[in-house]
N, C-alpha and C positions, 0 to 999 in steps of 0.2 A: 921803371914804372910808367914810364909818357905815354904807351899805349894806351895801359890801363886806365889811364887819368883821363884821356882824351874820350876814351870811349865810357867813363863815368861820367864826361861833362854831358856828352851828348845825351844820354841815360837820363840824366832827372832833369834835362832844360826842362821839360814841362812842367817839375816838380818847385824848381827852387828861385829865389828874386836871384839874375844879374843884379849883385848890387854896383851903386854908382861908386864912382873914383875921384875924389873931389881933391884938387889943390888946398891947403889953408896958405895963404900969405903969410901969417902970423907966427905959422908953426915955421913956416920954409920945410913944406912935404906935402906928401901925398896922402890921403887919408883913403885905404880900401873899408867903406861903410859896411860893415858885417851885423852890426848891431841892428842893421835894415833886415835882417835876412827873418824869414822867417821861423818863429820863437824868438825870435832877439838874438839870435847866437849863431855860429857858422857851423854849429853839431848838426842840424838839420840836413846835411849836405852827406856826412859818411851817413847816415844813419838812412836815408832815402837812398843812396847808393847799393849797401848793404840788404834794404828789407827787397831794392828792385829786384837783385839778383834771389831772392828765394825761390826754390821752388816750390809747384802747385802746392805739394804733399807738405812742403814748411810751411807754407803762409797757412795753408788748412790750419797745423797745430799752433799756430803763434808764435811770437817769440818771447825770449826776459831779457831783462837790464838791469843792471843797478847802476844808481847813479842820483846823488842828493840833488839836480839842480839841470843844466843846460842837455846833457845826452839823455838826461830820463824825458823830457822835455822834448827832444830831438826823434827819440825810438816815436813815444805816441802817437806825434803829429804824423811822423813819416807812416805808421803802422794803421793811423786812421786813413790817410791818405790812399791804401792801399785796402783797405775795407778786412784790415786782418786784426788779430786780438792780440795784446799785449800786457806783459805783466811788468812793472818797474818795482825793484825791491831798493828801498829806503833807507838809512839810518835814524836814530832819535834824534841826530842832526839836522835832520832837513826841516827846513823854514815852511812855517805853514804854509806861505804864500806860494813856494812852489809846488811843497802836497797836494795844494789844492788847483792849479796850475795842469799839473803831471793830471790829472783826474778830468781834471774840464775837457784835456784832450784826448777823453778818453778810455787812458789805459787804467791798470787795475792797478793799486799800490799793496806794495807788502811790506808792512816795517819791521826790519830785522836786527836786531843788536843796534848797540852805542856807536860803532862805527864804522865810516865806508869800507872800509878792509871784510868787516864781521858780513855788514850785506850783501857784498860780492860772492864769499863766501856761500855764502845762503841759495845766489840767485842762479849761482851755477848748479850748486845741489837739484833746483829745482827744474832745472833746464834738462840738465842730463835721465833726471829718473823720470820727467814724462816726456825727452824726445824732442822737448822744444830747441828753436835755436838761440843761443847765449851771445849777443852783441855786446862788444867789448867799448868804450868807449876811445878805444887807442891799440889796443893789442887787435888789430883786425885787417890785414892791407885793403880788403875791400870798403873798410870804413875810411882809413888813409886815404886811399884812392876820391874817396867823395871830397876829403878834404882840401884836394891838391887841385878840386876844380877853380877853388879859386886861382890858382896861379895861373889858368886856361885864361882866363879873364882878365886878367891883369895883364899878362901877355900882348893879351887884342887892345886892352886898352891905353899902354902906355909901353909900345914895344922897345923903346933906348931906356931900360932900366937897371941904374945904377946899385940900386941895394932895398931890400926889404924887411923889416924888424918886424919881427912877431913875437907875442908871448909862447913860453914852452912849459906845458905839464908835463901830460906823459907822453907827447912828442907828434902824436897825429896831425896838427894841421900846420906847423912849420917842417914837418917831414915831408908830406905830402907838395907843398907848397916850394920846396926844396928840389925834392927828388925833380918835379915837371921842368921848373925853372935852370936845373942844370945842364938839361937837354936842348933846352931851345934859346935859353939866355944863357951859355956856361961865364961868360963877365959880370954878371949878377952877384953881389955879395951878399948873403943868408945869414940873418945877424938873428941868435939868439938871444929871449931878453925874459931874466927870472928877478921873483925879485929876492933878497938877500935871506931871509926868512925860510925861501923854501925854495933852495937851487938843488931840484933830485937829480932831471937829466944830465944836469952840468956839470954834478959833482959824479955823476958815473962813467960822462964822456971822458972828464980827467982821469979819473983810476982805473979806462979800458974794460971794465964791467960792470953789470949791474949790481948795486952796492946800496945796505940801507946809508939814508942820509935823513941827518935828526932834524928836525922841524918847525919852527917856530910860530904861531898864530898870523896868517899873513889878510891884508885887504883882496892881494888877487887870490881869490876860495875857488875860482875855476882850474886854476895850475895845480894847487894843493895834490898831497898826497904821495905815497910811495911809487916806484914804479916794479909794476909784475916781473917776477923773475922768468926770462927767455923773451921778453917782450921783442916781437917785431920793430917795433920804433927804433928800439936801440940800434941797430946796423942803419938804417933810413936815417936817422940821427945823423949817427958819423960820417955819414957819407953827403948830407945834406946843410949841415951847418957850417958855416966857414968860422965863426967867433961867436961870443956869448958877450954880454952885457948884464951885472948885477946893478941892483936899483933898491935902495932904503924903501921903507913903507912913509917914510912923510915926504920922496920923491915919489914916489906911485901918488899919494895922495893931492898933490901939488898939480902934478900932470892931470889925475882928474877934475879936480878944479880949475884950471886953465882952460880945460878941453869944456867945459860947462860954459864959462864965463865967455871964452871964443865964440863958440859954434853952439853954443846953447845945448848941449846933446849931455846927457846921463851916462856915462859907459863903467861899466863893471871895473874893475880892479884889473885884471889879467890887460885891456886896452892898455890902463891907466899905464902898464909895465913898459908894454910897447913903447908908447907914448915919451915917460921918463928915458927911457936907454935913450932915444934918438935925441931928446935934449940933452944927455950928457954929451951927445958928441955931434949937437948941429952947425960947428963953424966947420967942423971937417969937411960936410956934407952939404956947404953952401953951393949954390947954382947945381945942383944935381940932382936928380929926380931919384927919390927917394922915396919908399911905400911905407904907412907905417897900418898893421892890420888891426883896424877899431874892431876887435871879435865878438864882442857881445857887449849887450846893455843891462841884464840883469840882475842887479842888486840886493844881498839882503836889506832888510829893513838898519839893521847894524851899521851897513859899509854906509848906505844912503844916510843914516843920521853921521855918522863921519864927516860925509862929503859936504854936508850942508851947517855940519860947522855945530853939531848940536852936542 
């Protein structure tokens, strides 16, 4: 996929922040600022990648998404950016603050069923009977593709790179970030980091296919969730990840309070994952330039009273 990657960076420069690369001393790493990106989250990146490539005739009809939170959030921005109409189908789960969020930028909301699985459901129904196009938040390589721009970036900006930790959902932006990185960096080590609550990709890398995996209420709400049976990710996956790294929720939580009291910065739960793995193993990883990806800053109000101890 390096081609495709390369020619999605060059694609949305205009669209998306380079974001900055910053050392912390304190962590002993590299911090890729993604939570800079515009929406607060690195979905912005497939999601403008994605609506570039529509044609005339799609952008006319619009597209849908579903999605509680960072890709519904992602479709709009990108979909106003582009002066086309967009529909995001929601669950009764989603936080008013990004309801309301997903709408400022825009797009139409449709709330459909109790749960992400019931809205997806829903928002392809509605894609396929009137023609629109259905953006996956992770089953899309075009969306892959926008994600992997980060590793273009990181690349240019710290080309002796020893290993990079990311959080994994359903597998788009450490795939992406993977697949590039194998190509141009193949000494790079691609550290998957879930946290223990809801290890999907991790536990179907081990069983060589995709497999439900039971679930428990986790802080990172951006990994959450099943992953789609045939999902693209899955091969991107195996071929992308070298190890996994599981992490408790009062290590995620720990890491996001360090990462506050550090650097002063807010970052969602899915960072916080990041974050935690590379402190289970930062004497390994002493004097080496090590990436760890801050992916989004968006919080519910729930994880924020967490984090702030209330």
């Amino acid at each position: 996929m390096k081609d495709e990657i390369l020619a999605a960076y060059h694609r949305i420069a205009p669209l998306v922040r380079q974001t900055p690369l910053e050392h912390s001393a304190e962590l002993g790493a590299y911090l890729k600022l993604e939570h800079l990106q515009h929406t607060g989250s690195f979905k912005f990146r497939g999601a403008s990648n994605k609506i570039a490539l529509l044609t005339g005739e799609q952008a006319a009809a619009g597209v849908v998404t579903a999605s509680n939170g960072n890709h519904g959030l992602g479709v709009a921005a990108a979909s106003r950016a582009r002066g086309i109409a967009a529909e995001v189908f929601v669950s009764s789960q989603v936080s008013d603050f990004k309801a309301r969020r997903i709408e400022e930028m825009g797009a139409r909301l449709h709330c459909a069923g109790d749960d992400p699985l019931t809205a997806e459901v829903a928002a392809r129904r509605a894609a396929g009977e009137s023609g629109r196009v259905f953006i996956s938040p992770y089953n899309d390589l075009d969306v892959v593709a926008g994600q992997g721009t980060i590793a273009v970036e990181l690349h240019r900006q710290l080309p002796q790179l020893d290993a990079v930790f990311a959080a994994v959902g359903g597998g788009g932006l450490i795939g992406g970030i993977g697949e590039y990185l194998k190509a141009v960096s193949p000494s790079t080590e691609i550290v998957g980091c879930w946290p223990e609550n809801s290890p999907v990709m991790y536990r179907c890398l081990q069983a060589g296919s995709i497999v439900e995996v039971a679930e428990r209420p986790t802080l990172s709400e951006s990994t959450a969730g099943g992953l789609e049976p045939g999902s693209v990710t899955f091969d991107v996956c195996r071929r992308a990840i070298d190890r996994g790294v599981l992490v408790s929720e009062d290590e995620t939580l720990r890491a996001m309070r360090r990462v506050l009291e550090i650097e002063h910065w807010v970052i969602e739960g899915a960072a916080g994952v990041a974050v935690a793995a590379f402190l289970q193993e930062a004497p390994r990883w002493r004097g080496k330039n090590v990436v760890i990806v801050i992916c989004g800053r968006n919080v519910s109000a729930e994880v924020l009273n967490k984090l702030c101890g209330k």
